[in-house]
FIKE-85963 format. One record per residue: x, y, z of N, C-alpha, C in turn. Coordinates in steps of 0.001 Angstrom, whole numbers, always signed. Layout:
# residues N
R     n_c1     n_c2     n_c3    ca_c1    ca_c2    ca_c3     c_c1     c_c2     c_c3
R        X        Y        Z        X        Y        Z        X        Y        Z
...
***
This chain:
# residues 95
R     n_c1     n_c2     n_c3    ca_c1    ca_c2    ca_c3     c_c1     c_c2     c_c3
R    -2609   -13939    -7418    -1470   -13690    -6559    -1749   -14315    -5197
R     -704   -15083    -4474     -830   -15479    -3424     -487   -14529    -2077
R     -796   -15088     -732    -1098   -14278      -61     +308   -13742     +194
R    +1280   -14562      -24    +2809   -14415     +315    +3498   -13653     -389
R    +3605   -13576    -1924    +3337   -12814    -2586    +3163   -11396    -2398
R    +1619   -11238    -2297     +822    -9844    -1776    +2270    -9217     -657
R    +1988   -10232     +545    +2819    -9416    +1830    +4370    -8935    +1319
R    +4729   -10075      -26    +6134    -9764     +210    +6115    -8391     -590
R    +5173    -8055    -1487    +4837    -7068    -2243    +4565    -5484    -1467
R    +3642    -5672     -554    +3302    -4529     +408    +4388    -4428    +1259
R    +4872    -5362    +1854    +5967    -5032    +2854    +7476    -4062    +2159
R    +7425    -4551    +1078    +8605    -4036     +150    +8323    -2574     -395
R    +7090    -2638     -458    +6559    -1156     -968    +6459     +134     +574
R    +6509     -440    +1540    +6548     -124    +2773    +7952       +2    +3540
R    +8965     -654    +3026    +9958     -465    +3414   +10614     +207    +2667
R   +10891     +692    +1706   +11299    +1682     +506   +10655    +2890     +789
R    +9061    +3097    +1331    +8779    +4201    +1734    +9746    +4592    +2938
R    +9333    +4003    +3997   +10191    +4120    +5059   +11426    +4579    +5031
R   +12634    +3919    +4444   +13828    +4018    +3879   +14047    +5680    +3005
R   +12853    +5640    +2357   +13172    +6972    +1351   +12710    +8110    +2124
R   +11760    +8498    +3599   +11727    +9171    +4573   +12706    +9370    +5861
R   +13795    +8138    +5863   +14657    +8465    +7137   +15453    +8576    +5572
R   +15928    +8815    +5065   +16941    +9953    +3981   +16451   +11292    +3890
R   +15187   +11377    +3471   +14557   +12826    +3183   +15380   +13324    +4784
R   +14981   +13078    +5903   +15668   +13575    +7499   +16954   +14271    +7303
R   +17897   +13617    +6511   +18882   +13887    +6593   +19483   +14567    +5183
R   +18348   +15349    +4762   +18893   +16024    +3615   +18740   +15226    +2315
R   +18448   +13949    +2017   +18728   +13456     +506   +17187   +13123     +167
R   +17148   +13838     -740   +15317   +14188    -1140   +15108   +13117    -2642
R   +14751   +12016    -2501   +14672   +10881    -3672   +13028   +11070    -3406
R   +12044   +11457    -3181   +10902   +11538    -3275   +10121   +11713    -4681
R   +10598   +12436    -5421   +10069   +12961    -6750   +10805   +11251    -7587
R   +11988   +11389    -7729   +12241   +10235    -8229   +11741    +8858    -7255
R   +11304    +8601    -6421   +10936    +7563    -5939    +9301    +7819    -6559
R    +8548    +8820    -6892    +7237    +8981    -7531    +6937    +8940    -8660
R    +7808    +9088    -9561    +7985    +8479   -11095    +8352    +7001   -10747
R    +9179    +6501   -10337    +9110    +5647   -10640    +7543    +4165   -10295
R    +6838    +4860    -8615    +5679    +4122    -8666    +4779    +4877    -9248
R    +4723    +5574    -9751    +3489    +6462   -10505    +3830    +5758   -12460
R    +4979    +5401   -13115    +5031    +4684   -14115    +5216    +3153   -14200
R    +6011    +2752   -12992    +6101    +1060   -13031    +5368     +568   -11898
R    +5110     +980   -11298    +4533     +386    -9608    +3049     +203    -9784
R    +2685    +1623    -9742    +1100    +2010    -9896     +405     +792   -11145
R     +696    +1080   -12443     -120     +172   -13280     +203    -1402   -13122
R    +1599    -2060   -12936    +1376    -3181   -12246     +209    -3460   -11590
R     +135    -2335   -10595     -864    -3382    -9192    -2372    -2378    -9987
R    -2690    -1631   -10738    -3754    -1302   -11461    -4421    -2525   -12452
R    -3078    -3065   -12947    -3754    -4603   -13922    -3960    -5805   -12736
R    -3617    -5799   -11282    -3615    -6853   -10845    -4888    -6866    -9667
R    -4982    -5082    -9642    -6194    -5376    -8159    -7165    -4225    -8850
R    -6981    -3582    -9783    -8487    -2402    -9964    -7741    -1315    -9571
R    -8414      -56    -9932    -8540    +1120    -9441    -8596    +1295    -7903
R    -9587     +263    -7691    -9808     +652    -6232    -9212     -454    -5080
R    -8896    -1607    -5899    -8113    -1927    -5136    -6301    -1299    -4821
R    -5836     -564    -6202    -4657     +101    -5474    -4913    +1325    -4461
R    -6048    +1898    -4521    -6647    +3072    -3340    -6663    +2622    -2042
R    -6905     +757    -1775    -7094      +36     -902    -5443     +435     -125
R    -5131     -100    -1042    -3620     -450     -721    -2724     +176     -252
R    -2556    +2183    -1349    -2151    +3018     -658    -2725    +3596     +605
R    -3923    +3246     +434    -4780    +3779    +1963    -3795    +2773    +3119
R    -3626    +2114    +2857    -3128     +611    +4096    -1409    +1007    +4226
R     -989    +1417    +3113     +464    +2011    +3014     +941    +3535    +3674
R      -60    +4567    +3138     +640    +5675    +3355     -178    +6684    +4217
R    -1295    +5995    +4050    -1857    +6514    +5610    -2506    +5777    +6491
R    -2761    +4915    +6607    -3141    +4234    +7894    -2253    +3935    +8243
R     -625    +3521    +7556     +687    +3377    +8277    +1073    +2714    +9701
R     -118    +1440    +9712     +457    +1040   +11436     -418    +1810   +12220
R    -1046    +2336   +12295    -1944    +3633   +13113    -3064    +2536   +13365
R    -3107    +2038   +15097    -4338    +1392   +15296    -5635    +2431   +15426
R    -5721    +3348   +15164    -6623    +4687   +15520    -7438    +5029   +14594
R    -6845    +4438   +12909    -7552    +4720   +11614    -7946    +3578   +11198
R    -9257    +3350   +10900    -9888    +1870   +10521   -10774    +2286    +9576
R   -11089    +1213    +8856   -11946     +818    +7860   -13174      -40    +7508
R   -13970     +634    +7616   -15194     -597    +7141   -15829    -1290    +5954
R   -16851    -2044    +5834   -17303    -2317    +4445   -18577    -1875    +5057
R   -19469    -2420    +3880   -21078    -1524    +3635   -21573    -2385    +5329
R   -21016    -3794    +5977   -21373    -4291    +6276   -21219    -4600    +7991
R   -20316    -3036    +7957   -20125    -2731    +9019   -18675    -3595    +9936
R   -18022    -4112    +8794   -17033    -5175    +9386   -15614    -4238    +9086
R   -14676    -4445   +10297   -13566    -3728    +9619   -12214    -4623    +8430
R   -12231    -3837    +7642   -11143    -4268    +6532   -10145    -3610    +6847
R    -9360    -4149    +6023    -7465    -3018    +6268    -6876    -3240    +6790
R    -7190    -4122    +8206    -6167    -3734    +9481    -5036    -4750    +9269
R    -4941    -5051    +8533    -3270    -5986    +8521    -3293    -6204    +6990
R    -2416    -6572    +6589    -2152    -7357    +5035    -2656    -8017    +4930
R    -3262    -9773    +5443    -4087   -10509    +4913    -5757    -9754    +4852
R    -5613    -9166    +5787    -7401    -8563    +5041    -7206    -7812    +4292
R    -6187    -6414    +4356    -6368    -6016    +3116    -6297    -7019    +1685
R    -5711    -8019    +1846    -5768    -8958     +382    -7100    -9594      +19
R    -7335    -9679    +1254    -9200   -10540    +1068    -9958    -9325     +289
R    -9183    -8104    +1159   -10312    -6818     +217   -10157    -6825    -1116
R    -8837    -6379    -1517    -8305    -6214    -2865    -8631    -7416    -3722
R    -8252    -8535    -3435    -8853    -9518    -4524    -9581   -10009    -5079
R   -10767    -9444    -4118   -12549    -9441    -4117   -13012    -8828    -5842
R   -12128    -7834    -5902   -12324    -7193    -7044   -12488    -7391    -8346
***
């Protein structure tokens, strides 16, 4: 997968979150159905394409580090990973 790809992939998975939280605000709760559907089509996609641990990478970079310059990530090597989409892809593809 290319890097363009990846972003257009994370960004889309990021904006659907987004989108499906300013609804929850206002009363329309698609959460459970927005979780079947990446927990049966979403999840094993990116399970055959980056590992186990690279989708852990990913939701880590999605649903909680969320833009938060405050939460960072390292490797064994003391370097930080995560902080934008192209490193997280350098991480994930390593795999």
């Amino acid at each position: 997968m290319t890097l363009e790809t990846f972003t257009t992939l994370i960004e889309g998975i990021q904006n659907q979150s987004n989108k499906t939280h300013e609804l929850y605000k206002h009363g329309v709760d698609l959460l459970s159905f927005n979780e079947d559907y990446y927990r049966e089509v979403v999840r094993p996609l990116m399970v055959e394409a980056f590992g186990k641990e690279g989708v852990e990478w990913i939701n880590w970079y999605i649903y909680e580090k969320n833009g938060r310059e405050d939460l960072k990530a390292w490797d064994k090597d003391g370097n930080e990973i995560c902080h934008n989409i192209e490193s997280l892809y350098k991480e994930v593809v390593k795999k």
